[in-house]
PyMOL commands that place a pseudoatom at each C-alpha (Angstrom):
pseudoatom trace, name=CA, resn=UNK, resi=1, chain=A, elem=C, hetatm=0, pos=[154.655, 94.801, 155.844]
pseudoatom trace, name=CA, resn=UNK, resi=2, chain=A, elem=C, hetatm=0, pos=[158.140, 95.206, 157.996]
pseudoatom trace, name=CA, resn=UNK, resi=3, chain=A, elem=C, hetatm=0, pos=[161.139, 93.392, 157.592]
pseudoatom trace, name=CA, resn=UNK, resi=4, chain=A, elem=C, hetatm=0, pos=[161.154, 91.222, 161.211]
pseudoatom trace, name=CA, resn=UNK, resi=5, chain=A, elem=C, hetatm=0, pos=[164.976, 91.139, 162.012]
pseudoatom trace, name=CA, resn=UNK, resi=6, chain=A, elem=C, hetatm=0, pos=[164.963, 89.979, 165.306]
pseudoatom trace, name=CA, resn=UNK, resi=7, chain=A, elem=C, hetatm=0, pos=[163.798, 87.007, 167.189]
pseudoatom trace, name=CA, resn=UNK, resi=8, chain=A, elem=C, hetatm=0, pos=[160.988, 89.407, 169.404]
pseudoatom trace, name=CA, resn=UNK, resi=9, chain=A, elem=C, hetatm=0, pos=[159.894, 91.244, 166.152]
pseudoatom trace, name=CA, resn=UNK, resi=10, chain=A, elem=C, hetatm=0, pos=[158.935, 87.806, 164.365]
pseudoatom trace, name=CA, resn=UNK, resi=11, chain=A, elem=C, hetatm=0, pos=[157.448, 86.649, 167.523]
pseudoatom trace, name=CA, resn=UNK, resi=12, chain=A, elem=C, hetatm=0, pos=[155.643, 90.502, 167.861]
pseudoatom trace, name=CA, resn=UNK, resi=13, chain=A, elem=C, hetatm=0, pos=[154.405, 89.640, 164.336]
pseudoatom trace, name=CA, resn=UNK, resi=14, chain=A, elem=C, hetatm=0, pos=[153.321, 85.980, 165.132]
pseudoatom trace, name=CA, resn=UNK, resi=15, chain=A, elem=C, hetatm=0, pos=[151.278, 87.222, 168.446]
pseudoatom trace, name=CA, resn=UNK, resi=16, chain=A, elem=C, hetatm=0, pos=[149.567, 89.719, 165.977]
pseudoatom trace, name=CA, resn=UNK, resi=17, chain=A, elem=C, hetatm=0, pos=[148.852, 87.723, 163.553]
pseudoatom trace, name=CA, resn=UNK, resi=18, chain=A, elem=C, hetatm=0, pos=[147.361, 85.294, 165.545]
pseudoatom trace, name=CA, resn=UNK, resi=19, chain=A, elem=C, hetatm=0, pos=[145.697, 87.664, 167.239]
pseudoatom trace, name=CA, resn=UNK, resi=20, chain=A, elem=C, hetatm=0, pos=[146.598, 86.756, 170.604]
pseudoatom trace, name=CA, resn=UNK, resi=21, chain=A, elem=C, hetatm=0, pos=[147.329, 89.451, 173.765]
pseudoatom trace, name=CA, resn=UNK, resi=22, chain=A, elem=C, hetatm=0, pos=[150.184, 89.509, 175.673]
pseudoatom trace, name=CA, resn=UNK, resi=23, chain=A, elem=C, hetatm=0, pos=[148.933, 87.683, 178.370]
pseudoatom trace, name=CA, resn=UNK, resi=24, chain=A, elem=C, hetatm=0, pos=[147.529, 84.398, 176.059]
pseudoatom trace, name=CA, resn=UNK, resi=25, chain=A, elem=C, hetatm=0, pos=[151.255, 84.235, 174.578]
pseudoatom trace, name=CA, resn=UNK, resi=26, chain=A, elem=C, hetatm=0, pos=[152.659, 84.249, 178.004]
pseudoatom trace, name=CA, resn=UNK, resi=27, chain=A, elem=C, hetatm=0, pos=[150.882, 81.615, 179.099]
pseudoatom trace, name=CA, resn=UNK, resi=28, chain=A, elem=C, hetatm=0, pos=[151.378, 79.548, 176.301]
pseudoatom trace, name=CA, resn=UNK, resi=29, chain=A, elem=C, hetatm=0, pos=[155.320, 79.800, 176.655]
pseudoatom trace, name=CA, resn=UNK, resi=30, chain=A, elem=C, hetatm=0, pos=[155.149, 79.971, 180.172]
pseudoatom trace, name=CA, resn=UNK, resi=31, chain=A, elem=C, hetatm=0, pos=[156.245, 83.596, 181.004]
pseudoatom trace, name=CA, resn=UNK, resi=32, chain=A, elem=C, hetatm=0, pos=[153.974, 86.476, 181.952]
pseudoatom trace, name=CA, resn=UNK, resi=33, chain=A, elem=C, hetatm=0, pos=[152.830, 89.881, 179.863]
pseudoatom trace, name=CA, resn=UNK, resi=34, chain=A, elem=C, hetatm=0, pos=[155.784, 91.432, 180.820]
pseudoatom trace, name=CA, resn=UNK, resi=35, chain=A, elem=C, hetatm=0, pos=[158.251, 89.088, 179.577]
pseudoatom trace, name=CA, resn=UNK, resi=36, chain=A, elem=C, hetatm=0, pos=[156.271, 88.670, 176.237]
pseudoatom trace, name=CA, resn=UNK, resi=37, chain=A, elem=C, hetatm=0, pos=[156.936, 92.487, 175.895]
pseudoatom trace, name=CA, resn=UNK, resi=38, chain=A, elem=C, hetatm=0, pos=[160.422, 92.628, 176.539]
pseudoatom trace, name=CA, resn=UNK, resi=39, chain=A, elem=C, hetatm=0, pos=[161.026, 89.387, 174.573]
pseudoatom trace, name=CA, resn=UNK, resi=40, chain=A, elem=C, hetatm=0, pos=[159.287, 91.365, 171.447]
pseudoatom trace, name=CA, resn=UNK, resi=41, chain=A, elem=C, hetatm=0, pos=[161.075, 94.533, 172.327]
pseudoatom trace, name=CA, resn=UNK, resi=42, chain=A, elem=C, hetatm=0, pos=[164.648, 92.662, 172.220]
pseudoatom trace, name=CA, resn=UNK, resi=43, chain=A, elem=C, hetatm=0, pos=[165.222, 93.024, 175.861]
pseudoatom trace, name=CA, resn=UNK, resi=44, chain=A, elem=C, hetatm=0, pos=[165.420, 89.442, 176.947]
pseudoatom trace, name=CA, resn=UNK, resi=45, chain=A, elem=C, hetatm=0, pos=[164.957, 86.178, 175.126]
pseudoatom trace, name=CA, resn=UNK, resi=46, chain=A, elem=C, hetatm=0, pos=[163.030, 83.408, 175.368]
pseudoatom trace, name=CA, resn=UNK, resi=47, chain=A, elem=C, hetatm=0, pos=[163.644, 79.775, 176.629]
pseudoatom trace, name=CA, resn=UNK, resi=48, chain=A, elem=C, hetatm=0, pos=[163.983, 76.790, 174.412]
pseudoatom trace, name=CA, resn=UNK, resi=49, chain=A, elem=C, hetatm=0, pos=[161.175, 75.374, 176.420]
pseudoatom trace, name=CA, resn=UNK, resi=50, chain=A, elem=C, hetatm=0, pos=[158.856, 78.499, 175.661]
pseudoatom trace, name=CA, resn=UNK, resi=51, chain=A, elem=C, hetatm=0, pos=[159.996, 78.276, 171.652]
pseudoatom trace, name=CA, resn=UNK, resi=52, chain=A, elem=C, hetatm=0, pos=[159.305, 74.494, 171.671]
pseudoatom trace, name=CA, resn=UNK, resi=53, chain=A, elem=C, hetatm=0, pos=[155.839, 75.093, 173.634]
pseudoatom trace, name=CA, resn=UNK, resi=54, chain=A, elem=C, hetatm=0, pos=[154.937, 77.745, 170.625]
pseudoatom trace, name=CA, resn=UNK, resi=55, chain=A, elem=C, hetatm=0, pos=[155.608, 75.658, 167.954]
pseudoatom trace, name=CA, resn=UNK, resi=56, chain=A, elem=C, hetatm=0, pos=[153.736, 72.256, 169.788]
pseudoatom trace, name=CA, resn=UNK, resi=57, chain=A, elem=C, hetatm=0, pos=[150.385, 74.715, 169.875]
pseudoatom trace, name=CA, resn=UNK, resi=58, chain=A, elem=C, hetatm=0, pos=[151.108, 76.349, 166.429]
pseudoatom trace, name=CA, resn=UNK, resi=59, chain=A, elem=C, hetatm=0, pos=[152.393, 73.160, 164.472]
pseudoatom trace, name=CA, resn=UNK, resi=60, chain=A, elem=C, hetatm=0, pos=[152.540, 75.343, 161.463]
pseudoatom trace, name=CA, resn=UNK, resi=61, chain=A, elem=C, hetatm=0, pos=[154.311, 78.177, 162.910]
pseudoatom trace, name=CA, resn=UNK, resi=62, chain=A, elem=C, hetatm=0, pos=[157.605, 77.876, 160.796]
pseudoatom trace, name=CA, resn=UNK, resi=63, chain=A, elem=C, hetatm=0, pos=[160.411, 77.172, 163.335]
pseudoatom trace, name=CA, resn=UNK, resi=64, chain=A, elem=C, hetatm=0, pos=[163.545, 78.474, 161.007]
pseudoatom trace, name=CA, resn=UNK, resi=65, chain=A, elem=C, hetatm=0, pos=[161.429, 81.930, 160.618]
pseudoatom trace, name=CA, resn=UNK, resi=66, chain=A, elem=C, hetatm=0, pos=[160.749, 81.959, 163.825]
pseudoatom trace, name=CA, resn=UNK, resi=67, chain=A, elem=C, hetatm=0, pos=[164.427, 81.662, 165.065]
pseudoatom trace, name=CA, resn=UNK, resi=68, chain=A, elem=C, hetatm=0, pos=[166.114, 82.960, 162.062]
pseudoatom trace, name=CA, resn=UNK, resi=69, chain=A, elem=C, hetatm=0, pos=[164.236, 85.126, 159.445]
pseudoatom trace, name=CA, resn=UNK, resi=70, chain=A, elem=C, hetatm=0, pos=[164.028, 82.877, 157.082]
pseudoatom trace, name=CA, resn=UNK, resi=71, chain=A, elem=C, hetatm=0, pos=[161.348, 81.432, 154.910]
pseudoatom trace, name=CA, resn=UNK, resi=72, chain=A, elem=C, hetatm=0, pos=[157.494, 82.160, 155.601]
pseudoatom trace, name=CA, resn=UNK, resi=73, chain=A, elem=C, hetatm=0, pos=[155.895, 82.574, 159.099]
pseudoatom trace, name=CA, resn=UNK, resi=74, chain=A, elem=C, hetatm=0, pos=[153.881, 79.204, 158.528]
pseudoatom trace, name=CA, resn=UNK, resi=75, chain=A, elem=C, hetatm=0, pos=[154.670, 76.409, 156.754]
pseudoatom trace, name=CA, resn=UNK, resi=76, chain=A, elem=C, hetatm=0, pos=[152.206, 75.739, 153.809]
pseudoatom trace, name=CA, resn=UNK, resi=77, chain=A, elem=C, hetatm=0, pos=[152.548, 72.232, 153.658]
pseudoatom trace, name=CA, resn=UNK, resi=78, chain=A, elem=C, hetatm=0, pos=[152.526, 69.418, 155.832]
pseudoatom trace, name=CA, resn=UNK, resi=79, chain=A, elem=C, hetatm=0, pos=[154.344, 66.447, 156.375]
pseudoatom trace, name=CA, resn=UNK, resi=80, chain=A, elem=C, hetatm=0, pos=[152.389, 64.416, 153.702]
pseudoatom trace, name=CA, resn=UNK, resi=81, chain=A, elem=C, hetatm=0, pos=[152.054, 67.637, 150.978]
pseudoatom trace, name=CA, resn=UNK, resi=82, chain=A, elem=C, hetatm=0, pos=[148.973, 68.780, 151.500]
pseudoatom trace, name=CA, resn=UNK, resi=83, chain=A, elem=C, hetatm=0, pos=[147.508, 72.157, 151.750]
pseudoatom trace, name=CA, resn=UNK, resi=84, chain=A, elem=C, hetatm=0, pos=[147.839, 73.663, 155.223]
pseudoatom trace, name=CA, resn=UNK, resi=85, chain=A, elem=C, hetatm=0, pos=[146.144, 77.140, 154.577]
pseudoatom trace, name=CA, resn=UNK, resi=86, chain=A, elem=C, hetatm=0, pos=[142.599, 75.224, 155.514]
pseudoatom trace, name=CA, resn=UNK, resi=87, chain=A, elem=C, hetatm=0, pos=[143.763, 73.879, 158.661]
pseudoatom trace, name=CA, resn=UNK, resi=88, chain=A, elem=C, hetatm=0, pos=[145.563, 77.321, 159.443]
pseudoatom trace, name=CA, resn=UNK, resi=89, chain=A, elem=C, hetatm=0, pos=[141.995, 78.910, 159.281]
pseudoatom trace, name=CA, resn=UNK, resi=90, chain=A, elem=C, hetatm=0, pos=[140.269, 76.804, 160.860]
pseudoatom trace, name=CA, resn=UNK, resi=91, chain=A, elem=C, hetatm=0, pos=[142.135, 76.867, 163.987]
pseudoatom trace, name=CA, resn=UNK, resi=92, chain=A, elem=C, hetatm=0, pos=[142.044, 80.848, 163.627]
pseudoatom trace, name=CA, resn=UNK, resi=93, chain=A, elem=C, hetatm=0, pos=[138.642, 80.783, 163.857]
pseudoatom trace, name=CA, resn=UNK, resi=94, chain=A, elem=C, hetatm=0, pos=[138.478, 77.842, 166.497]
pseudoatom trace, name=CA, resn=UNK, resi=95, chain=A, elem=C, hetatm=0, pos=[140.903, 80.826, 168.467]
pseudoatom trace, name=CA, resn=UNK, resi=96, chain=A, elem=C, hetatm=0, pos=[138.342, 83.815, 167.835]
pseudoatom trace, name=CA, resn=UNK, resi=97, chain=A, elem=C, hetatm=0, pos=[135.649, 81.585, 168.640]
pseudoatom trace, name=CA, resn=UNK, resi=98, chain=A, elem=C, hetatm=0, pos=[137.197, 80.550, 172.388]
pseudoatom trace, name=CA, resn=UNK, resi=99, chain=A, elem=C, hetatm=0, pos=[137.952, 84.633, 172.349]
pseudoatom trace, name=CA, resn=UNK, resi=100, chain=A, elem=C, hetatm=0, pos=[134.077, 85.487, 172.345]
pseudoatom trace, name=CA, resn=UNK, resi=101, chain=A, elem=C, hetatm=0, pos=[133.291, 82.618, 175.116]
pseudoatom trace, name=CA, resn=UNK, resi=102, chain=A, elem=C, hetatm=0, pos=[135.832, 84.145, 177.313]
pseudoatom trace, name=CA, resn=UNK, resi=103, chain=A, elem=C, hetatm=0, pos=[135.014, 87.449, 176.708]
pseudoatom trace, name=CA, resn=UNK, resi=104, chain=A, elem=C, hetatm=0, pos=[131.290, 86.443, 177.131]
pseudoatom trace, name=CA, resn=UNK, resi=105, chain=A, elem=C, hetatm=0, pos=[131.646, 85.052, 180.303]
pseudoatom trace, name=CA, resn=UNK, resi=106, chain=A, elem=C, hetatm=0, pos=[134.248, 87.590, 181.782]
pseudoatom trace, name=CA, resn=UNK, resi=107, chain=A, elem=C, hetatm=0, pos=[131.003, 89.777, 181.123]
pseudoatom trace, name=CA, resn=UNK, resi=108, chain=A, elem=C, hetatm=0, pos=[128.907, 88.074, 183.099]
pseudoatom trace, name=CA, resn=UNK, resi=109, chain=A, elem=C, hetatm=0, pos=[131.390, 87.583, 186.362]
pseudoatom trace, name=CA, resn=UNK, resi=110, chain=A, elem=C, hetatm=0, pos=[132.000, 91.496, 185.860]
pseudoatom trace, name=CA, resn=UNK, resi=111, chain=A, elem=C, hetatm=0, pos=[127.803, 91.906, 185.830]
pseudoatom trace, name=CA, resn=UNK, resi=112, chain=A, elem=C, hetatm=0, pos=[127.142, 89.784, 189.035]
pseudoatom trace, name=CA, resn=UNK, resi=113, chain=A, elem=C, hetatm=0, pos=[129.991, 91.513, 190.935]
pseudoatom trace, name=CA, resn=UNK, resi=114, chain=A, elem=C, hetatm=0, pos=[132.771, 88.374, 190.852]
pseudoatom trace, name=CA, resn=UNK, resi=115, chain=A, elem=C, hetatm=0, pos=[135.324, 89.957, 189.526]
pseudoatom trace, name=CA, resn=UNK, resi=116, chain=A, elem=C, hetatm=0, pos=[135.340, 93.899, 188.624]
for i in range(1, 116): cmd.bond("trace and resi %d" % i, "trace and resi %d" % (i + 1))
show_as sticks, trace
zoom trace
């Protein structure tokens, strides 16, 4: 794995990790796909808002990594010492899960002419 040494590689690496698009990160900081790219490309930054936003979704996206390099991507442990790994995998598979339903239903809008 890469070294992540600025702010839009770690975030590059979060998106991928979490498998989301371009698009889903945007709209969960509040920019569009565009701005995700050239946040992760080192062209612009983000707001505090957007960085406060990703961490309220992802509670155990590591803040300090995030913003400085530092430490892990997610914290494995929460506030009362126990084990966050579980919870981390379970809401990766709550995310792939919402991924099929969309995909799924884009399907059938595409099929009965709604949307191409």
């Amino acid at each position: 794995m890469t070294e992540q040494t600025t702010f839009g590689s770690r975030l590059k690496a979060f998106r991928k990790e979490k498998k989301l698009s371009g698009e889903e990160l945007g709209n969960i900081i509040g920019v569009g796909r565009g701005q995700v790219s050239s946040i992760e490309n080192g062209k612009a930054l983000p707001t505090i808002e957007g960085c406060v936003r990703l961490c309220s979704v992802f509670p155990h996206l590591d803040a300090n990594w995030l913003l400085t390099g530092r430490g892990a991507m997610f914290v494995s442990q929460n506030n009362n010492g126990e084990d966050c790994w579980p919870l981390l995998q379970a809401e990766k598979d709550q995310l792939q899960a919402e991924r099929k339903k969309t995909e799924a239903l884009e399907a059938l809008l595409i099929k009965h002419g709604i949307i191409k």
